[in-house]
N, C-alpha and C positions, 0 to 999 in steps of 0.2 A: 475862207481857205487862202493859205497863203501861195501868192504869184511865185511860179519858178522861173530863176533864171537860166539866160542862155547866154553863154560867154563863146568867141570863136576869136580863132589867131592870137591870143593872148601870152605875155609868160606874167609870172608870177615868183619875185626872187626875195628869197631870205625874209618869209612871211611865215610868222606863229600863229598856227593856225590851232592850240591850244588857247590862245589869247580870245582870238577872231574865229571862228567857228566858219569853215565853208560853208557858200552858203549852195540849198539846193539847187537838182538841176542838172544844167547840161552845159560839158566842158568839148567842146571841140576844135579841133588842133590845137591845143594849147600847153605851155611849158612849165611847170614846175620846177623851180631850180634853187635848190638849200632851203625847201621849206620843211618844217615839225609837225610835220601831221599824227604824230605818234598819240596814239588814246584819240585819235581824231572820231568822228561820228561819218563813215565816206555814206553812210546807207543811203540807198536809193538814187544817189548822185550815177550820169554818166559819163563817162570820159570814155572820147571819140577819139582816133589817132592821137592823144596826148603823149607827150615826155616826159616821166619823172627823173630830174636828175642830181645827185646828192642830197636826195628826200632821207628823211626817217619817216617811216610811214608802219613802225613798231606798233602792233596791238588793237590799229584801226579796228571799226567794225564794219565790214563790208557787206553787210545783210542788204540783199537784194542791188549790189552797184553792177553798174554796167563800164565793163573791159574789154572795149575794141579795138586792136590794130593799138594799144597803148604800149611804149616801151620803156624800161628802168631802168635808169644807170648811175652805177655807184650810190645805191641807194641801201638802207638798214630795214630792213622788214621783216622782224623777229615777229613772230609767233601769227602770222595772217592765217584766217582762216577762207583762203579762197572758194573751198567747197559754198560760203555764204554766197559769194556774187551772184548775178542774174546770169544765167548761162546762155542765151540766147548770144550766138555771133561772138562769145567768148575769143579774144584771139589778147596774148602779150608775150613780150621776150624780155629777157633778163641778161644784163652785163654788169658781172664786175658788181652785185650784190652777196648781200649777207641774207637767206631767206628760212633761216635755223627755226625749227620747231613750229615751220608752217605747215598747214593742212591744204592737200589738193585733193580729198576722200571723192572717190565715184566722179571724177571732173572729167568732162571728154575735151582735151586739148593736144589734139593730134600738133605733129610738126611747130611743137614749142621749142624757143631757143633757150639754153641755158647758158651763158659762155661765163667763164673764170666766177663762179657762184658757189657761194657757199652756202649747202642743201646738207647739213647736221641735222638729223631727227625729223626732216619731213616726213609727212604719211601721205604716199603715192597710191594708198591700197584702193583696190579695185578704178584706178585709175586707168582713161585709154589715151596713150602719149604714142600711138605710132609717126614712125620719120621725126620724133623729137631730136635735139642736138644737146648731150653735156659735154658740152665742149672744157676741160680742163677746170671739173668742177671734183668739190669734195660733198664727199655724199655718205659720212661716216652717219651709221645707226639710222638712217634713211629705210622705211619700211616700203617693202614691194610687198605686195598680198595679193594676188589675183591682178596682177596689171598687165595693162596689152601694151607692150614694148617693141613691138615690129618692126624691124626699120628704124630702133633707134640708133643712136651711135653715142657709145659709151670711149671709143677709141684712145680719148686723152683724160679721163677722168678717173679717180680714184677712192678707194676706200668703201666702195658699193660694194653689199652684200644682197644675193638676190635670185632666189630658187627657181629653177628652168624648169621645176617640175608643175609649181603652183603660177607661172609669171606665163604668159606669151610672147617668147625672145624670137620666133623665126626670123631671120635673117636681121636682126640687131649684131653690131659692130661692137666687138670689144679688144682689147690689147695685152696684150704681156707688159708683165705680170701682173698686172690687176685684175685678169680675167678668171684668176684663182679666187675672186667672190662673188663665182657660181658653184662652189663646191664649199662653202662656209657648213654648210647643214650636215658634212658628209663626218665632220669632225675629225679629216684625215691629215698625214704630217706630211708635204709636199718639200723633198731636198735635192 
């Protein structure tokens, strides 16, 4: 069986990691910074308070990784299916990403940040994101389906469409005039 390793306080800069293959294990505190992890293999890998920062990290396969207290910045991660990761202590925030046509299906990730992210075609269904922050995010064709949205705050974000009949919004925060996509389903003309 092969030995895992254990990396801590490390960064890691402008590594092809298509080339060089991460290897298993366990990453704590440690930085990623302009590395290609895109078609990467993360499965089973944990990363512990780490930093991704101007990663592509496009298309990974995150089947069973562990995402604790990790955060992303400026970073391109088209199509992740985060529903794959290991949920156990589940906790990260996002600034200043691209995370279009990623999956967070049935994820309980209360009080997740989103700030200046761009969330195209995510599927949040049956997601529970209360006290989460989209902070000045774009969130065109983004799916709500039964999601617990409590205490979120949509206040500077746009282009969310998102039914108050099927979602759990009590006491979530939203703004004019973007708050006209809670009435998307209603097919009505607002002047």
């Amino acid at each position: 069986m092969m030995q895992k390793i254990f990396v801590e306080n490390k960064t890691f800069s402008k590594v092809d990691y298509k080339k060089t293959p991460l290897e298993k294990g366990e990453f704590e505190k440690c930085v990623f910074r302009d590395c290609d992890l895109s078609n990467a293999d993360l499965s089973e890998i944990r990363f512990l308070d780490c930093e991704f920062i101007g990663c592509n990290l496009s298309l990974a396969n995150l089947k069973n990784t562990a995402l604790r207290g990790v955060i992303f910045r400026d970073c391109k991660m088209l199509g992740l299916h985060f529903s794959d990761c290991n949920e156990f202590a589940i906790s990260f925030s996002f600034f200043n990403c691209f995370l279009d046509h990623s999956s967070f299906y049935q994820m309980k990730i209360k009080k997740t940040i989103f700030r200046d992210t761009k969330l195209e075609e995510v599927d949040f269904t049956e997601c529970d994101l209360p006290g989460s922050v989209f902070e000045n995010c774009d969130l065109a064709r983004a799916t709500f389906d039964h999601t617990i949205l409590e205490k979120a705050d949509f206040t500077t974000s746009f282009n969310y469409s998102l039914d108050p009949e099927i979602n759990r919004i009590k006491k979530a925060r939203f703004s004019l005039p973007d708050v006209i996509g809670l009435l998307h389903k209603y097919d009505i003309e607002i002047i």
